[in-house]
C-alpha positions, 0 to 999 in steps of 0.5 A: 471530473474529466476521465481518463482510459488507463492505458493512456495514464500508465503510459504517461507515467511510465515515460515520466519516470524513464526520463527519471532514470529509471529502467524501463521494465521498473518504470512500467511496473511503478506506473502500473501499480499507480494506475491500479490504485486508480482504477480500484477507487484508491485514488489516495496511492494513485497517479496524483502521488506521481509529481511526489515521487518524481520530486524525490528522485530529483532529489536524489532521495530515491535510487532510480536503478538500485542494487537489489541484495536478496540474503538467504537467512534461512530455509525460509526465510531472506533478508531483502536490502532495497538501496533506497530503491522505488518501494515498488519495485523493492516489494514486488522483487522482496514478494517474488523471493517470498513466494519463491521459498514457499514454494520450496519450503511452504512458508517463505518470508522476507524482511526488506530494509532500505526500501521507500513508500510501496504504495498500496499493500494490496498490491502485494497481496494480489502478487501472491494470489497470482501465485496461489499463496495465502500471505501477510504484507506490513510496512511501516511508514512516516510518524501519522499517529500517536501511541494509544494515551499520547499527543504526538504522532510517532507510529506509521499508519502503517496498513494490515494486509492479508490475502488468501485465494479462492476457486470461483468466489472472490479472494481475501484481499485485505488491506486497511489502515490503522488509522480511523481513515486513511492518510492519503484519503485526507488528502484528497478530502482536502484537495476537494474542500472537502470537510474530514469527519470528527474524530478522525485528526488532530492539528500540529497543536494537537487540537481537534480540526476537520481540515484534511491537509492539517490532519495529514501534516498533524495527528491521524486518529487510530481506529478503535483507540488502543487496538488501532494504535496497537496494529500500528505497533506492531507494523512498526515492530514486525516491518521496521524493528525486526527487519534492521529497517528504521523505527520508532518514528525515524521513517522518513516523511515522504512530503516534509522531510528532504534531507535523506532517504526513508529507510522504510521497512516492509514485511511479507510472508507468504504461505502455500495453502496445502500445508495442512490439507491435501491439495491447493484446490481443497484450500480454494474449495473451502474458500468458495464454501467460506465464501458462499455461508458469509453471502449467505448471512441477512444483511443488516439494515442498510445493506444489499449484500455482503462482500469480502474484503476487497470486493467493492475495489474489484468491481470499482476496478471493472466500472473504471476500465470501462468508464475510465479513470476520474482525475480532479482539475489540481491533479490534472493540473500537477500531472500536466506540470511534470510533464513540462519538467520532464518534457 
């Protein structure tokens, strides 16, 4: 695969979604969080998903320059209404707020409604490290996989995000799907001619396959059976339901449904780490205590060393910014094509 230097993708992307409309700090900041996913091996959220998005602002189903609302529903709390906005910038403005209440408050908590896919959940996550908060960002998302006992897909799978700093150590950066691989993964197996593991989907007909691209137009498994379909529930409960957004499987596919915009859902909390001890800095010493016994623990067979979560992308990310970005030839291919759309 040919490699790419970050600098040099983020700058095609961002003049790619300026001629889109879009203004140009929202337009750096969507390219930015596509690169990222890149660099950090999540090549699933990556700057293949660029002709995608582009295709929907065509479309009109994504408002390139939206009308941002923030209501303050409590002391802690804000209502974020995205006009059908990129996730991206919806959910970076909706995390903004959040940690701007926590600070005051030292919980704060948006509900965005009218948003579209964000991307990585992670991201979000790490917006909040930045700020010292802990925090806990859902989404819900298209229908991908069923309710545990059913056949058809109706939940999103939806990602459990969660983050908490540290001093020296390395953060919590949480982020993991609730299916038994991520969707965006199943693409890209695809895209290889690659073969998806057993028991990871099923096809339209419900049928077992090992065809990625069936599984993502199909049924996506639930990790764990019942918890996994459960997590998913509860995405869709907390980010959809609650928030006024769309659920119970009315988000709208980002790749087969064109007749309206998505409504998705998001829901993120974000919390100061001195609430119940003396200071942010005993909060991140702890970590770093935390931290140190797990890595301290034997490693099971097979296994070098123990990292936190969110710790193999964090190396991933440091090796890519050197070696550059790895992109398949279809992806390639796709990305020269917009560029000829876009000019």
């Amino acid at each position: 695969m040919k490699k790419f230097a970050a600098a040099q993708l983020e700058a095609f992307a961002g003049r790619c979604l300026e001629v889109l409309r879009l203004p140009a700090e929202d337009a750096q900041l969507v390219a930015r969080c596509l690169v990222e996913a890149d660099l950090r091996g999540q090549s699933g959220h990556g700057i293949q998903r660029l002709p995608m998005y582009a295709d929907r602002l065509r479309a009109k189903l994504v408002n390139p320059q939206p009308n941002i609302r923030v209501d303050r529903t409590s002391p802690s709390s804000c209502r974020v209404h995205g006009d059908d906005g990129m996730g991206f910038v919806v959910a970076t403005r909706a995390t903004e707020e959040a940690i701007h209440i926590a600070q005051e408050q030292g919980l704060g908590l948006a509900g965005v409604h009218r948003s579209t896919h964000f991307g990585c959940s992670s991201r979000y996550v790490m917006q909040a490290l930045e700020a010292d908060m802990l925090s806990l960002v859902f989404t819900n998302s298209s229908p991908a996989l069923p309710p545990f006992g059913g056949a058809k897909a109706l939940l999103g799978a939806s990602p459990f995000a969660a983050g908490a700093p540290a001093n020296q150590a390395h953060p919590l950066v949480l982020d993991m799907s609730t299916t038994v691989m991520a969707r965006g993964k199943l693409r890209l197996m695809a895209q290889r001619g690659e073969e998806i593991p057993e028991g990871v989907g099923l096809d339209k007909e419900g049928r077992p396959t090992r065809d990625g691209m069936e599984a993502f137009h199909g049924v996506t498994l639930p990790f764990g059976g019942a918890k996994g379909a459960s997590l998913a529930l509860v995405m869709d409960i907390f980010s959809g339901l609650f928030t006024g957004a769309a659920f119970g499987g009315r988000v709208r596919s980002l790749y087969n449904d064109a007749q309206a915009a998505q409504d998705v859902g998001h829901f993120i909390l974000c919390m100061r780490p001195n609430l119940f001890l003396p200071s942010t800095q005993t909060f991140k010493d702890r970590m770093d205590e935390l931290v140190a016994i797990l890595k301290r623990q034997p490693c099971a067979e097979g296994f070098d060393e123990i990292l936190m979560p969110g710790e193999p992308e964090s190396r991933e990310e440091e090796r890519r910014k050197v070696e550059g970005v790895p992109l398949q030839e279809d992806v390639v291919a796709s990305l020269e094509e917009e560029a000829q759309k876009t000019g």
